[in-house]
N, C-alpha and C positions, 0 to 999 in steps of 0.2 A: 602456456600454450603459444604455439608460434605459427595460429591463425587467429582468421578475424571471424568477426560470428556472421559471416556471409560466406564460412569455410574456405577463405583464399588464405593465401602467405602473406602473413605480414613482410615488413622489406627490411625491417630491425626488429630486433630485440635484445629488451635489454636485462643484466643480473646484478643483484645487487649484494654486496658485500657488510656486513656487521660484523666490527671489532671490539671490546671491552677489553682492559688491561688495569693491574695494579700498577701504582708508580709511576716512575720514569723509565722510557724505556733510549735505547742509545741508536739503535735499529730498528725497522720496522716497513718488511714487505709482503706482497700476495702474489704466490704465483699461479696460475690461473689455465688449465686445460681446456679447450671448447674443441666442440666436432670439427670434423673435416669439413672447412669449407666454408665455414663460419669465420667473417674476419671484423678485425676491429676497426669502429668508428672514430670512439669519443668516449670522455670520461667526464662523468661530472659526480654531486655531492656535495656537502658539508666543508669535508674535508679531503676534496680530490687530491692523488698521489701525484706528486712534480713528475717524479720517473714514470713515461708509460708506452708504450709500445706504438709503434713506426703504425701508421692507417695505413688498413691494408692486412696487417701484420696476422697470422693463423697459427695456429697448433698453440706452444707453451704461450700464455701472454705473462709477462710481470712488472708487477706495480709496486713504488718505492714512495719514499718520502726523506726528501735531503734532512728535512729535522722529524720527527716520528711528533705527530700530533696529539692532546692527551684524549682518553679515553672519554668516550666511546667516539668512533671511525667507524661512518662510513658513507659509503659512494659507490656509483653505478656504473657500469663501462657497459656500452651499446654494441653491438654486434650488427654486422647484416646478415641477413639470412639466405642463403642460397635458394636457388630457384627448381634445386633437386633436392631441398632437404625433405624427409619422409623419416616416417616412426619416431620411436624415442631417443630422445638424445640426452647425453651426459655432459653437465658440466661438474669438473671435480678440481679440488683447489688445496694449495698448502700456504699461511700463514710463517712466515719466517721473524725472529724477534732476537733483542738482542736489550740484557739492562748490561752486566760487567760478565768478561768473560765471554764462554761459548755459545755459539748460538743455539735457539728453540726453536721448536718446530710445532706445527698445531693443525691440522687437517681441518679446512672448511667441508661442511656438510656437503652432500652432494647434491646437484639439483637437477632435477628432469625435467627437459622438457617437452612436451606433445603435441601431436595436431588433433587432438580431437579431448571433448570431455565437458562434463557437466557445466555450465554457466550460472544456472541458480535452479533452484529447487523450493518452493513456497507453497504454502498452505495457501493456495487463494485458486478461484476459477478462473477461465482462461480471459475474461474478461474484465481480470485483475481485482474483481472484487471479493472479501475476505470471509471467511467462515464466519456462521453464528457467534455470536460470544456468550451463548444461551444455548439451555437444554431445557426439552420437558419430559419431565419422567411419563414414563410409560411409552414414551413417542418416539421414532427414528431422529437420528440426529444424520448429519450429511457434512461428510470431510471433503472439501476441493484440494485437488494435486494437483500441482503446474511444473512440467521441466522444460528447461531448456539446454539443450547443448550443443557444441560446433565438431565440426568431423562424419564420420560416419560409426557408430555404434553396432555393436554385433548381440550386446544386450546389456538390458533392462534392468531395475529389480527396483520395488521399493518396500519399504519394513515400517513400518506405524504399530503405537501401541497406544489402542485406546483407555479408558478408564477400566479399573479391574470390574467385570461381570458385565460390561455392554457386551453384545452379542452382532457377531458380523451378520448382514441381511445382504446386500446388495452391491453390483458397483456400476454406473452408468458413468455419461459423461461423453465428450467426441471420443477419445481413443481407451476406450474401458479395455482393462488387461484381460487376457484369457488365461491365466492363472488365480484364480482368487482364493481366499481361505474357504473353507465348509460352513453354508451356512449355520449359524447359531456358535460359529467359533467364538471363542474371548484370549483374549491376550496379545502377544504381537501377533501382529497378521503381514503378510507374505504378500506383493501382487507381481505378476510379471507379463512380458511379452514373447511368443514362440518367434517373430518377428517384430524389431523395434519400433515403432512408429517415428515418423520423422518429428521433427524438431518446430513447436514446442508440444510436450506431450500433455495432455488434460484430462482428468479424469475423476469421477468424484467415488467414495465409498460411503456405502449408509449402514450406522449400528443403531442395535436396538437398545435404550435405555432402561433399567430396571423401574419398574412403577412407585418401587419407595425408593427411590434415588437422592440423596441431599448431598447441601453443600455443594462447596468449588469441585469441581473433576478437571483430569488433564489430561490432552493427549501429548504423548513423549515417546523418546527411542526414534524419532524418523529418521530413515535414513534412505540414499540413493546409489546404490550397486550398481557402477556398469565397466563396460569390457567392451574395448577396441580387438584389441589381440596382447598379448600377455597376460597380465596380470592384474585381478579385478580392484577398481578403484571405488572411494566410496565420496558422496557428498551429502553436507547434515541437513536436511529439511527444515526449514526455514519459518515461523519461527516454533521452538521446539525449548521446554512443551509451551504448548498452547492450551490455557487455562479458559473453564466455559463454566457460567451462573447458572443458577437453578431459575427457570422461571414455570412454579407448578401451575398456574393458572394458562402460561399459552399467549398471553395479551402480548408481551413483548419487552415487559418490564421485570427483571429480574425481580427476585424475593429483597434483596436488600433494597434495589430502590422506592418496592412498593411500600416496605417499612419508613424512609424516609418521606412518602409522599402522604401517606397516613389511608392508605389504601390498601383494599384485603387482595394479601398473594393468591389464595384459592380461587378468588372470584375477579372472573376478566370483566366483569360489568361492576366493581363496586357502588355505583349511585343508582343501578338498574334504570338508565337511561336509553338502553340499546345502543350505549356508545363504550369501546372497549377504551379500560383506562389508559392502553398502550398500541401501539401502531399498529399492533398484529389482529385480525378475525381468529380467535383462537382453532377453531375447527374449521374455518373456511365456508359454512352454510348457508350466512351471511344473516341470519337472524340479530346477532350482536355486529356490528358496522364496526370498523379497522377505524382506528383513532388515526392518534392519539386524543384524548377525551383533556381539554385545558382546564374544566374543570370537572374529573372525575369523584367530587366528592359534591357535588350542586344536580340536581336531578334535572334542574331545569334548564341548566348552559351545558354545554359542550364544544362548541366551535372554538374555532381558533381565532384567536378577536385580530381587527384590521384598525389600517388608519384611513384617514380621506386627509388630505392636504389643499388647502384652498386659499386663491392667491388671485388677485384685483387687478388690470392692468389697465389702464395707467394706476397709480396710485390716485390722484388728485381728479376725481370725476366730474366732468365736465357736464351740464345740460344738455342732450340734442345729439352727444357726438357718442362714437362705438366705445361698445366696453368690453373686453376678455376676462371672464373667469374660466381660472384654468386652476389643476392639479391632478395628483395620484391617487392609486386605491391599492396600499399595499397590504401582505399580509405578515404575519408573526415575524417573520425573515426577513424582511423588505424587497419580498419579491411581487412583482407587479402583476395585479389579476387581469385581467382580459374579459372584456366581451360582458362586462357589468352594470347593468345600467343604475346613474347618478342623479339622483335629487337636488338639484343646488336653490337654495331659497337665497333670494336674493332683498335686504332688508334697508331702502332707501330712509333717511330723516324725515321724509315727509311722505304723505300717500301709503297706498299698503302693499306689504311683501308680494313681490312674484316668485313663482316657480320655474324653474325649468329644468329639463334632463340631458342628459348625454350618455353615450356609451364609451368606456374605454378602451383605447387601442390596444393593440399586441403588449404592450411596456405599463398597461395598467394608467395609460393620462388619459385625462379627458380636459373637454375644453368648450366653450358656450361664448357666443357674442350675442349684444342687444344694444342698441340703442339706450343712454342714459334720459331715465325719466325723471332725473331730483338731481339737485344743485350737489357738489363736492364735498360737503361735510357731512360727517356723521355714519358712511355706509359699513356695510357688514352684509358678512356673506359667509354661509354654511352647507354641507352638503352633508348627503347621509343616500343610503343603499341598503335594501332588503334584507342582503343575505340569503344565501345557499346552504345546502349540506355538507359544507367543507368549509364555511366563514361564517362568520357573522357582520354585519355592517356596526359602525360608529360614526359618531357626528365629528 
């Protein structure tokens, strides 16, 4: 394409040439047709050709080489683009060669090039995040389409083929097509627009999964039909297919990983803790709580354990003068809790332990000064925290 994806003219463009040869050859040039209007810049490559045409230079271009380089050749030569180029344009080219004797000839492929046309086409919603990699049988599943293209489009189309016997239910999303299959269809499905939507297009489709469904399934065949004027162009949906788990329970953890965890696929609560073994509230009700459950096979843990980090300043504690205990309260992740409040017992060589608390900041530190009540040797210091419905505290 010979615009940008803000649909202007580019100011160059460039085409690139690929040669493969047996041998040796004794000759060896390209000669090279571009649209009217279109002139040359520059040549570069691997192995750019010595002989190449005056800047500036339009219509025939042709490109030599004083000694013929060995195979594989090749190299770029850059164009500018005029400031009236519109539609499609042809570039078409002939390879000329030479080992003993008379010369060969070889037609380079032809290449079109356009102002308008798909950019990418991907399985993901419009805020770039990706499909399920999970099904639950008997339950809708939901495919995100994302297009984007530069130009102006006159239409639409895109083609998905779900797993054999899911059944088309629905299609929502910012710019849902008004074309769709007939619900309860299966097979490829069809979506289009009577008017394109501007660029990028988003829209999602929900099938219905069979209730005895097993095994991997896949969706495949995507594809992207669209049409400036001529002749309709296609682009492959991205990524294709795209393979999805069985998860019969709904928790969030597929059947294989529940077999590795040693946890039951049918039951999203396996320790019946009212903590689901995996991220997901399977029905959404909220009677089983959305994990992930750290220890779904212990009836009586479930949180996601933390650390506390605790740390003395000065080191060398002085009688009489201030002291800073400071540290963090992270979790599984090492991301910082907030808004926690911290237990720090504070354990002098002589006299008896104090207490004191603190809350931690936005980044999960917390932090306490006091006055030192016992001489520099011997001290220790520990901290510990409740715990919530989403952690647990450690010393």
């Amino acid at each position: 394409m010979y615009i940008d994806e803000a649909g202007q003219l580019v100011a160059f463009f460039d085409v690139t040439i690929h040669i493969t040869h047996d041998g040796s050859l004794t000759a060896l040039g390209v000669q090279e047709s571009v649209p009217d209007g279109w002139t040359f810049v520059s040549v570069s490559g691997n192995k750019p050709p010595d002989i190449k045409p005056s800047a500036g230079a339009s219509g025939a271009l042709y490109f030599g080489w004083s000694t013929p380089p060995a195979s594989p050749v090749d190299f770029t030569y850059t164009l500018a683009v005029p400031v009236t180029a519109s539609g499609a344009v042809h570039f078409m080219g002939e390879v000329s060669y030479r080992r003993d004797g008379d010369e060969l000839r070889s037609t380079v492929p032809q290449t079109i090039a356009r102002y308008y046309g798909v950019t990418q086409a991907e399985r993901e919603y419009l805020d770039g995040d990706i499909p399920s990699g999970l099904y639950v049988p008997g339950r809708d599943y939901e495919m995100p389409i994302r297009i984007e293209y530069v130009g102006t489009l006159t239409e639409i189309e895109v083609q998905d083929t779900p797993p054999v016997g899911w059944t088309f239910v629905s299609v929502g999303g910012l710019n849902p097509p008004d074309s769709t299959p007939a619900v309860g269809a299966t097979g490829t499905m069809t979506f289009g627009w009577t008017a394109p939507p501007s660029s990028p297009v988003s829209f999602t489709y929900k099938v219905h999964v069979p209730s005895a469904e097993a095994g991997d399934k896949s969706f495949s065949g995507g594809l992207v039909w669209y049409r400036a004027n001529g002749s309709e162009l296609e682009h492959v949906l991205l990524p294709d297919p795209l393979t999805v788990q069985r998860d019969q329970d709904g928790d969030g953890l597929s059947d294989e990983e529940e077999a590795t965890k040693g946890t039951n696929p049918s039951n999203p609560d396996s320790d019946g803790d009212g903590w689901s073994d995996g991220p997901n509230d399977p029905d959404g009700d909220g009677p089983i709580v959305a994990g992930p459950d750290f220890y779904p096979l212990d009836p009586t843990k479930w949180l996601e354990p933390t650390t506390i980090t605790v740390q003395v300043k000065p080191p060398q504690v002085v009688l009489g003068e201030a002291v800073n205990i400071y540290g963090s309260l992270t979790d599984f992740s090492g991301n910082g809790l907030a808004g926690r409040e911290v237990e720090i017992t504070v354990s002098p060589p002589e006299g008896t332990e104090e207490k004191f608390t603190a809350t931690t900041d936005l980044n999960g530190d917390y932090a306490i000064y006091f006055t030192a009540f016992s001489a520099n040797v011997g001290w220790g210091a520990s901290a510990s925290w409740s715990g919530d419905r989403t952690h647990e505290g450690t010393t």
